[in-house]
VMD Tcl script that draws the C-alpha trace (Angstrom):
set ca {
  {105.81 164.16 82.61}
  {103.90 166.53 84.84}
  {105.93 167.63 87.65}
  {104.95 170.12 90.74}
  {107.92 171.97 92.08}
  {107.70 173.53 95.24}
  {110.07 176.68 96.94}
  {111.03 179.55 98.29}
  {110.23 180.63 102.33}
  {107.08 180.68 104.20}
  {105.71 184.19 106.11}
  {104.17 183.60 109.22}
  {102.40 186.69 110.20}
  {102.33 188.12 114.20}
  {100.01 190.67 113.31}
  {98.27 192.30 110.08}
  {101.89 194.02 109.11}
  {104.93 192.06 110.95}
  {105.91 188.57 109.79}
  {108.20 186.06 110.83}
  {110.23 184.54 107.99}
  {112.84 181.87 107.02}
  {116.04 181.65 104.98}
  {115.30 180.94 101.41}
  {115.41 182.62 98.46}
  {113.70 180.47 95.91}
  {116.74 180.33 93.78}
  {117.28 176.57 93.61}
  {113.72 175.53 93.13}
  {113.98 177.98 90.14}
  {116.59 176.44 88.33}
  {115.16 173.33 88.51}
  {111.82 174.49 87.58}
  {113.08 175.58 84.67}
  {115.51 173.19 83.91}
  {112.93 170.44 83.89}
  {110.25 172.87 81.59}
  {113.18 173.21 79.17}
  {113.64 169.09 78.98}
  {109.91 169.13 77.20}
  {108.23 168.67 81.26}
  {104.93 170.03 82.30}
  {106.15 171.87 85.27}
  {104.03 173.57 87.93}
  {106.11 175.64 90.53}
  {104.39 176.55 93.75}
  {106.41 179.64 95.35}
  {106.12 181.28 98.86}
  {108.89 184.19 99.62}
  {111.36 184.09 97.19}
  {114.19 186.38 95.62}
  {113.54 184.98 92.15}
  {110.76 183.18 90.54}
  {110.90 180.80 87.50}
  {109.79 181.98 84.05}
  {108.20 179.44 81.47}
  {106.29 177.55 84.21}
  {102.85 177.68 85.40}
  {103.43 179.61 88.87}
  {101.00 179.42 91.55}
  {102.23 181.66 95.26}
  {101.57 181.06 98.72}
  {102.53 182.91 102.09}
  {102.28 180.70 104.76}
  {102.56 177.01 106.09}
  {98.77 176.59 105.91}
  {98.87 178.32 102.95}
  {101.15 175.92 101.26}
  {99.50 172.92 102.95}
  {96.11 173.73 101.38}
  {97.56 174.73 97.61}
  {99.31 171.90 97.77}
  {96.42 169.44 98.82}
  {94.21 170.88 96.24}
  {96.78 170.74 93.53}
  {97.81 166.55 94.26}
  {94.34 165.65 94.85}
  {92.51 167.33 91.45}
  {95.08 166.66 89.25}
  {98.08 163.68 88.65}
  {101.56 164.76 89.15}
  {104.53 161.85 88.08}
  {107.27 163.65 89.99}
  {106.53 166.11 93.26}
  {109.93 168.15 94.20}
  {109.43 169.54 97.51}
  {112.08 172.39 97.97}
  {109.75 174.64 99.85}
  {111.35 176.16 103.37}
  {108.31 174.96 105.20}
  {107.91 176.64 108.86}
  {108.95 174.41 111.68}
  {106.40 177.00 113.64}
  {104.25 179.44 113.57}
  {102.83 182.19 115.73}
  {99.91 180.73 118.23}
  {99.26 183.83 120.33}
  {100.55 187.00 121.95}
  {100.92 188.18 125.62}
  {101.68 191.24 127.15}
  {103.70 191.06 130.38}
  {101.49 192.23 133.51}
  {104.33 191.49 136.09}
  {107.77 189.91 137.37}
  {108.15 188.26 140.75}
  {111.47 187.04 142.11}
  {110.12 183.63 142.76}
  {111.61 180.53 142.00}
  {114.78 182.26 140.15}
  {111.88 184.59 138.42}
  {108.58 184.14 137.13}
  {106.70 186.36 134.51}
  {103.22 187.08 134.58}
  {101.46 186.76 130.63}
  {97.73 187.81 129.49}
  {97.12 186.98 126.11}
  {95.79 189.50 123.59}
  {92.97 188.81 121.83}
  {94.02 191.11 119.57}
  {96.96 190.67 118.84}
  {97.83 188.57 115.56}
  {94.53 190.58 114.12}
  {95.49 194.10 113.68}
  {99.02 195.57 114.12}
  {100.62 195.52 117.89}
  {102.03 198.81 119.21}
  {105.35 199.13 118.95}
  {107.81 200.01 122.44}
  {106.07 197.86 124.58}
  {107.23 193.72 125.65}
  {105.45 191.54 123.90}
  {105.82 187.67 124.47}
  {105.36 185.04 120.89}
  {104.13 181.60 121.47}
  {104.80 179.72 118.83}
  {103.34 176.46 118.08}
  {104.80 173.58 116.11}
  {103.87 172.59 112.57}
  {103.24 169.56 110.69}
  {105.62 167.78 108.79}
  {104.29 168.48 105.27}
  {106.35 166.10 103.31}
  {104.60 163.46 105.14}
  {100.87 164.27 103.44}
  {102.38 164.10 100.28}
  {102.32 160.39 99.46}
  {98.73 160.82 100.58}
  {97.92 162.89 98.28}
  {99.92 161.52 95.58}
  {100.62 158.32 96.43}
  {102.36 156.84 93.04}
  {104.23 159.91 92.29}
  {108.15 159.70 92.70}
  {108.37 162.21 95.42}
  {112.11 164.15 95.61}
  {112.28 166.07 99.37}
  {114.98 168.69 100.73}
  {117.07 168.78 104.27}
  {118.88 171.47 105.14}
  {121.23 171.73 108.24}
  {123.91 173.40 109.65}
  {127.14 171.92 110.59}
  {125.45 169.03 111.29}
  {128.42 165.65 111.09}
  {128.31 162.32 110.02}
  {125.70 160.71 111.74}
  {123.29 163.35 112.13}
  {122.95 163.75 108.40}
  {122.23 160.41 108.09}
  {119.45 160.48 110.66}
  {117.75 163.43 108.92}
  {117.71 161.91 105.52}
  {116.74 159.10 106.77}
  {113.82 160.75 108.48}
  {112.54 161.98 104.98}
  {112.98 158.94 103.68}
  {110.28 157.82 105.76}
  {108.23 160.35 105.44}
  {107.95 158.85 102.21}
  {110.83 160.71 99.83}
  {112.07 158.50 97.28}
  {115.30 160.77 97.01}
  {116.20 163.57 98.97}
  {118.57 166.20 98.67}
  {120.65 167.67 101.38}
  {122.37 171.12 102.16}
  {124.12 172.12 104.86}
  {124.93 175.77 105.51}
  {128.43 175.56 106.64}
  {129.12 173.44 103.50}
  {127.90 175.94 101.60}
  {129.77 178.55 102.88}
  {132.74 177.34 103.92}
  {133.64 174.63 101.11}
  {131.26 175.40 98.16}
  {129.82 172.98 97.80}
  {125.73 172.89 97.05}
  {124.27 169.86 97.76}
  {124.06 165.47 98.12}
  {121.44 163.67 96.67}
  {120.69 160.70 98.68}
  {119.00 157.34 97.36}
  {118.09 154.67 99.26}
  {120.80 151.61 99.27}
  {123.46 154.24 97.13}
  {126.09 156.53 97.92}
  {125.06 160.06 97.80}
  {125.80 162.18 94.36}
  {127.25 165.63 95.25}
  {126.55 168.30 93.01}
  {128.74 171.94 93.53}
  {125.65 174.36 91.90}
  {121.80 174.79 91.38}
  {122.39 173.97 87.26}
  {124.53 170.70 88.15}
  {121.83 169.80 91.18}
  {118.76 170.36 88.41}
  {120.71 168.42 85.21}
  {121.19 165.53 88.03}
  {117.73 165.75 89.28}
  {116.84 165.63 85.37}
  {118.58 162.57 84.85}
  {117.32 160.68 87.84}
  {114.12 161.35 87.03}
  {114.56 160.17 83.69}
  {116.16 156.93 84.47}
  {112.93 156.83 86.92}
  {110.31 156.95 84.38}
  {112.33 154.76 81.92}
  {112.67 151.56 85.11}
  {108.71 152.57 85.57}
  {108.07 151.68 81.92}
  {110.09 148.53 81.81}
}
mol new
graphics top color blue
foreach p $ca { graphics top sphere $p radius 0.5 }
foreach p [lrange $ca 0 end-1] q [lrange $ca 1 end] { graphics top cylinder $p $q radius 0.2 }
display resetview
């Protein structure tokens, strides 16, 4: 089967040189890349920031959220991908302007006066000064993807932290209908505190809990498997 991977962080740039970045180190979406090129798969990874890239694979990189959005766009839409795993930390935001502060009144508990810089975001801000970020919000990515590929079996991540019961729930369920057929979740203070690496969720099943990257690709593997064998039936 052909399969597009996707991982590692996104770099939102402020200006030319400074960057804001998330947590990810590309590790997972490695493993499985491989994992799956090693079953016999045709395996594309698409990697932003990562620690570690995936060897044996055709590799194509990206940098930022519209980065990502357009590689990936181009990539569903030219060619047909069976399974889509969407691992990539995608930016909840990303820089939309910078001010310089131009005054302070006591007003109202405090107001502070902004004037944007039409510079700024275009060549590199000086340094010592306060500088204010707006950041805008993105688009939820996953979301395009049954768009764009529409009868591929599309596998999407959630990561959260410390997040109980119920609130788990409501986030995979979110993905879910964003159009994820399965979605695997993490949750930092799992991870950390009780080793163990992720749940893979399914619609109508109980999760599958996996305690490593190799046991949360050879599951993966199999799922996908049993996939394309109920597809052919």
């Amino acid at each position: 089967m052909k399969i597009l991977v996707t991982g590692g962080g996104c770099k939102e740039y402020i200006d030319d040189i400074r960057a804001i970045v998330n947590r990810s180190s590309g590790t997972t979406s490695s493993v499985i890349a491989e994992t799956l090129s090693s079953a016999g798969h045709e395996v594309t990874a698409m990697i932003g920031v990562a620690e570690r890239l995936p060897v044996g694979v055709r590799l194509i990189r990206f940098s930022g959220f519209d980065n990502l959005a357009s590689e990936m766009e181009k990539e569903l839409t030219k060619s047909h991908y069976d399974v889509v795993i969407h691992a990539a930390a995608v930016s909840d935001y990303k820089p939309a302007g910078v001010f310089r502060e131009t005054g302070r009144t006591t007003e109202h508990g405090g107001v502070v006066k902004l004037e944007l810089m039409p510079e700024g975001m275009q060549k590199k801000l000086d340094s010592g000064k306060i500088l204010w970020l707006k950041l805008e919000p993105t688009d939820k990515l996953i979301a395009r993807i049954k768009h764009w590929a529409p009868d591929s079996l599309l596998i999407g991540f959630k990561l959260t932290s410390g997040a109980g019961k119920d609130e788990i729930a409501i986030s995979v369920a979110r993905i879910m209908d964003s159009g994820a057929d399965l979605v695997v979740h993490n949750d930092i203070e799992e991870i950390e505190n009780m080793g163990v690496r992720a749940h893979i969720w399914k619609k109508g099943e109980e999760p599958v809990s996996v305690d490593s990257n190799t046991q949360l690709a050879e599951q993966l593997l199999d799922m996908i498997t049993d996939w394309e064998i109920e597809k052919q039936l």
